[in-house]
C-alpha positions as CSV (number, residue, x, y, z in Angstrom):
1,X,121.2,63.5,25.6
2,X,118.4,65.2,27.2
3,X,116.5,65.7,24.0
4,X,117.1,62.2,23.3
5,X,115.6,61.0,26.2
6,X,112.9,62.8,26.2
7,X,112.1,61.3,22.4
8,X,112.3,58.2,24.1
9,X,109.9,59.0,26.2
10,X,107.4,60.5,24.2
11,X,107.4,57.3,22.2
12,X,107.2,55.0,24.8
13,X,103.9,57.4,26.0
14,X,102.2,57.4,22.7
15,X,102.8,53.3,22.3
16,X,101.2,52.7,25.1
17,X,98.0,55.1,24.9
18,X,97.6,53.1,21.1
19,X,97.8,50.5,23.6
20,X,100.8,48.9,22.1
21,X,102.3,47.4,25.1
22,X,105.3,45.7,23.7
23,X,106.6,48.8,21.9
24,X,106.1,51.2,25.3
25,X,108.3,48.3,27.2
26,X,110.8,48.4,24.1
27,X,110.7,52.4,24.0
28,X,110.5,52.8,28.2
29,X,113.8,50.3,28.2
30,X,115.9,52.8,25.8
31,X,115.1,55.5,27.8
32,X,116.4,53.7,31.5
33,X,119.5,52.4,29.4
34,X,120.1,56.4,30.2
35,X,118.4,57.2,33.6
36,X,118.9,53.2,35.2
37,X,117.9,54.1,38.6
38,X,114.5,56.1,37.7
39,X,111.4,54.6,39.9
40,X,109.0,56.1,37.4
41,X,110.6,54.5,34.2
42,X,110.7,51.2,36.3
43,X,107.1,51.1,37.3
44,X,106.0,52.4,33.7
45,X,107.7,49.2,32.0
46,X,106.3,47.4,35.0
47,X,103.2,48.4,33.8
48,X,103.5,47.3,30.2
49,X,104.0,43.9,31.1
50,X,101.4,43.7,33.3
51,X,99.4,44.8,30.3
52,X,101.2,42.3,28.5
53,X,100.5,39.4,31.2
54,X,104.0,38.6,31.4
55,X,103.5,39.3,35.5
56,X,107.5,37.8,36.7
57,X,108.6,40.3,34.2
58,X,106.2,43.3,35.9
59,X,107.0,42.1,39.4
60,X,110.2,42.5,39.3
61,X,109.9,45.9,37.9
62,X,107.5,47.2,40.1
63,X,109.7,45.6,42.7
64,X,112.6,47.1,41.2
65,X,110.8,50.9,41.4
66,X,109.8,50.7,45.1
67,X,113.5,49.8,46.1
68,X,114.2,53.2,44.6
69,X,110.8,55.1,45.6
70,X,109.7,53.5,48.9
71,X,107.0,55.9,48.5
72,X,105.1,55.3,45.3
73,X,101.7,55.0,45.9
74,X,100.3,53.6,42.5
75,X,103.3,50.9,42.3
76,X,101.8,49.6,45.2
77,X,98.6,49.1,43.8
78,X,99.9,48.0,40.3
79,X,101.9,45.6,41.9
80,X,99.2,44.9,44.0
81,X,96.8,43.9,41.4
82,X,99.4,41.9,40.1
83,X,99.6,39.7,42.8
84,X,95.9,39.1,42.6
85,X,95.5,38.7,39.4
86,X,97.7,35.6,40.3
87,X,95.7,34.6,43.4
88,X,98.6,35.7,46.0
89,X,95.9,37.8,48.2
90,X,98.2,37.6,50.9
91,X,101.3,38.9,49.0
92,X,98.8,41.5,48.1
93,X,97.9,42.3,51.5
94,X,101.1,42.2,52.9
95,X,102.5,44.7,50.8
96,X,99.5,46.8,51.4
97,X,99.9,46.5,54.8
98,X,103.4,47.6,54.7
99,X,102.6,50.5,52.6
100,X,99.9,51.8,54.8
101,X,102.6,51.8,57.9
102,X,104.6,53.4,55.6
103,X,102.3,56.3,54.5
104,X,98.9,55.8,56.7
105,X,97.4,58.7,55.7
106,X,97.6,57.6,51.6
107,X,93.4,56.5,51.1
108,X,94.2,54.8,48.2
109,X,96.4,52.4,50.0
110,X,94.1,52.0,52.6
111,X,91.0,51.4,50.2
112,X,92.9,49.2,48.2
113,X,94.0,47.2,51.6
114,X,90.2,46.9,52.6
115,X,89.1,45.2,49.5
116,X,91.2,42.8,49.5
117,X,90.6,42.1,53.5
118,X,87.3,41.7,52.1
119,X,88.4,39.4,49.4
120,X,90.0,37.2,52.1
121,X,86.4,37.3,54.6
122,X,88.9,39.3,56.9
123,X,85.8,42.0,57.6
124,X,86.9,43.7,60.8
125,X,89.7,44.6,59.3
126,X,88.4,46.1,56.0
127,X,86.0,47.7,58.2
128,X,88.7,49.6,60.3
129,X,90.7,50.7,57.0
130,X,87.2,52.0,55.8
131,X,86.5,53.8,59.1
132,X,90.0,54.9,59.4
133,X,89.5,56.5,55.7
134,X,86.1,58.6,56.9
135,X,88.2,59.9,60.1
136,X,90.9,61.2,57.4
137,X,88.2,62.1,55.0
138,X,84.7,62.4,56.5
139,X,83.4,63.1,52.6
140,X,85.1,60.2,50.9
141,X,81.6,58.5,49.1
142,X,83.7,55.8,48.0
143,X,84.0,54.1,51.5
144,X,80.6,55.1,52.2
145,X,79.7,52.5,49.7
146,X,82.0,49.8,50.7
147,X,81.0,50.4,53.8
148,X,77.6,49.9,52.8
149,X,78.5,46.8,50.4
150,X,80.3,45.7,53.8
151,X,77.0,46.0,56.5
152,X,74.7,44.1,53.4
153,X,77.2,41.4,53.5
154,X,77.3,41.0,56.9
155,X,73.2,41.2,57.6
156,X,73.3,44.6,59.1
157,X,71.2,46.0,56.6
158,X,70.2,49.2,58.9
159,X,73.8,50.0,58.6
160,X,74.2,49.1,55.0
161,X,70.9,51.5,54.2
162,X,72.4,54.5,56.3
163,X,75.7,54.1,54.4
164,X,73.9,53.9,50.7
165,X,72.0,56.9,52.1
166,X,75.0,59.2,52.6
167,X,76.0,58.4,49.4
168,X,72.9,59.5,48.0
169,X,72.8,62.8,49.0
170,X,75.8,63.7,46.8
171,X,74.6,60.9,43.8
172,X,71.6,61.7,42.6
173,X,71.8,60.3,39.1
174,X,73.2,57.0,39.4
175,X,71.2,53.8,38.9
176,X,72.8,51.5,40.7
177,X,72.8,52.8,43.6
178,X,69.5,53.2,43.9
179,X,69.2,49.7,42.7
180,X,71.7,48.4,45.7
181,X,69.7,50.7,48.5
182,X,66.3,49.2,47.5
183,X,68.0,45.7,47.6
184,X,69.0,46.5,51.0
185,X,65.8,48.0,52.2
186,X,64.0,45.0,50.8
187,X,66.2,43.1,53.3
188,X,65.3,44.9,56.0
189,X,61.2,44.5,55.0
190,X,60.8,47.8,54.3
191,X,58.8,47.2,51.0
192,X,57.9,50.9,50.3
193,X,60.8,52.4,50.6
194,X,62.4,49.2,48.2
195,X,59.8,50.5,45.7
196,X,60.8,54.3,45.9
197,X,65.0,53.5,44.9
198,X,63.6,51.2,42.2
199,X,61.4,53.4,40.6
200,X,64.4,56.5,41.3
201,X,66.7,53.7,39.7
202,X,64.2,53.7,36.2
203,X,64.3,57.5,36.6
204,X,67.8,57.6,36.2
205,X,68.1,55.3,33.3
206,X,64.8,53.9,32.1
207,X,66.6,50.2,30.5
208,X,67.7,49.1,34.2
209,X,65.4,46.1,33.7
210,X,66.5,44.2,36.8
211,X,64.7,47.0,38.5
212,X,61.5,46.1,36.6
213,X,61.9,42.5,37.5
214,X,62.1,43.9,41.6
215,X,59.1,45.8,41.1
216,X,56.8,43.1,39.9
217,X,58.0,41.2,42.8
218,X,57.9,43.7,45.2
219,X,54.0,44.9,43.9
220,X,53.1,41.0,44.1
221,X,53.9,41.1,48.2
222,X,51.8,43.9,48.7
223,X,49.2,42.1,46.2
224,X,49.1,44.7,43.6
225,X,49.0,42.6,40.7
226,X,48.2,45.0,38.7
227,X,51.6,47.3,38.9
228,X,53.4,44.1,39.5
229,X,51.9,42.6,35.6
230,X,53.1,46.5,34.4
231,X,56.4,46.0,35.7
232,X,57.0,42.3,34.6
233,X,55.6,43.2,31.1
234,X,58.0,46.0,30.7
235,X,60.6,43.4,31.5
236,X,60.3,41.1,29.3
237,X,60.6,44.1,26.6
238,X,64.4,43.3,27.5
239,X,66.2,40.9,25.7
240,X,66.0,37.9,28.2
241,X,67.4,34.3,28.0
242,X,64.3,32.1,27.2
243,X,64.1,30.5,30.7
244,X,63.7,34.1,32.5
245,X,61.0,34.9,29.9
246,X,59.0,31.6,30.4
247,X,59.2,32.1,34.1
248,X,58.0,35.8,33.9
249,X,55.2,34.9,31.4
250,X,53.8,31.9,33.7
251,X,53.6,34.6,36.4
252,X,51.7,36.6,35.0
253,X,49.6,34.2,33.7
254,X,49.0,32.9,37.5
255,X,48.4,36.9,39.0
256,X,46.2,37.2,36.2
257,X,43.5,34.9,36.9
């Protein structure tokens, strides 16, 4: 029986990395036809038809799961998604909000439950699931950022800077990030520092053309045009819908006289 389960298993797992999701559902029902009350199984086939978009079917699985493991972190959040997917943000957030009182010190839960304040303009409270994540985990970059992504929104742009800041000294490599911290420094009229994570951006990946687009711009305000034709010449080396290329080619016609 054991070995038979297990074969049931192994298919269901192989079905659904091939991406097969009706198959996995088929083969993950065989196998709880011999282990009914197993929370994994459950939120596995939960899973599949999620995949599938048949979401009553993978509601009532994941459902089905958490009445037998109260404590399953990523059923929450499939289930979670689920109920976004479907535009029931507050179904979302109430079950989020019942699975952080459950287990507060789960981040995931918590990060999950901040987006989605911040998907309902509920900010003070994805700000205190964010801050509440830093006093479990004074390292975790991820709510730096949203934290970050949180302060732009709201027009605190020092705040959003000092955020994209921490992150950076543990990312060095990654694009955009420097493209979001120069955004937010443009905000806050500080044009040189703007420049510097633009041009760190094009260091980290030369074909991040919306940073050549903010450099011509930001080169025209300090009336460079000079580096600001450079940078609007190497954009339109991008493929560009034919409005955006007009547009950059009559400015540079203009700064050029």
């Amino acid at each position: 029986m054991e070995n038979e389960i297990n074969n049931d298993l192994e298919k269901a797992l192989n079905y659904f990395k091939s991406a097969d999701y009706e198959k996995a559902a088929d083969s993950f029902l065989i196998a709880l036809n011999n282990d009914n009350n197993n929370p994994n199984l459950l939120n596995n086939i939960g899973l599949c038809y999620s995949k599938l978009a048949k979401d009553d079917l993978a509601i009532e699985y994941f459902i089905k799961a958490l009445s037998f493991n109260p404590k399953s972190v990523q059923t929450y959040i499939n289930l979670s998604d689920v109920y976004f997917r479907n535009k029931n943000i507050i179904d979302a957030i109430n079950l989020l909000e019942n699975a952080v009182t459950l287990m507060p010190n789960e981040i995931a839960l918590k990060h999950y439950l901040s987006r989605f304040y911040l998907e309902d303009c509920r900010y003070d409270l994805a700000m205190d699931q964010l801050n509440e994540i830093l006093d479990i985990d004074s390292d975790n970059l991820d709510a730096y950022w949203d934290l970050g992504n949180l302060h732009f929104e709201l027009g605190d742009y020092d705040s959003a800077v000092q955020n994209y800041e921490t992150v950076l000294e543990k990312v060095t490599d990654n694009a955009i990030l420097y493209y979001q911290t120069a955004i937010a420094y443009e905000a806050n009229d500080d044009v040189d520092k703007a420049i510097s994570n633009h041009l760190k951006a094009l260091s980290c990946n030369e074909n991040f053309h919306p940073s050549y687009k903010k450099l011509g711009i930001l080169f025209m305000a300090r009336n460079d045009n000079e580096s600001a034709i450079e940078y609007f010449t190497d954009y339109l080396n991008f493929d560009l819908p034919d409005e955006e290329k007009k547009n950059i080619e009559d400015l540079i016609k203009r700064i050029s006289k």
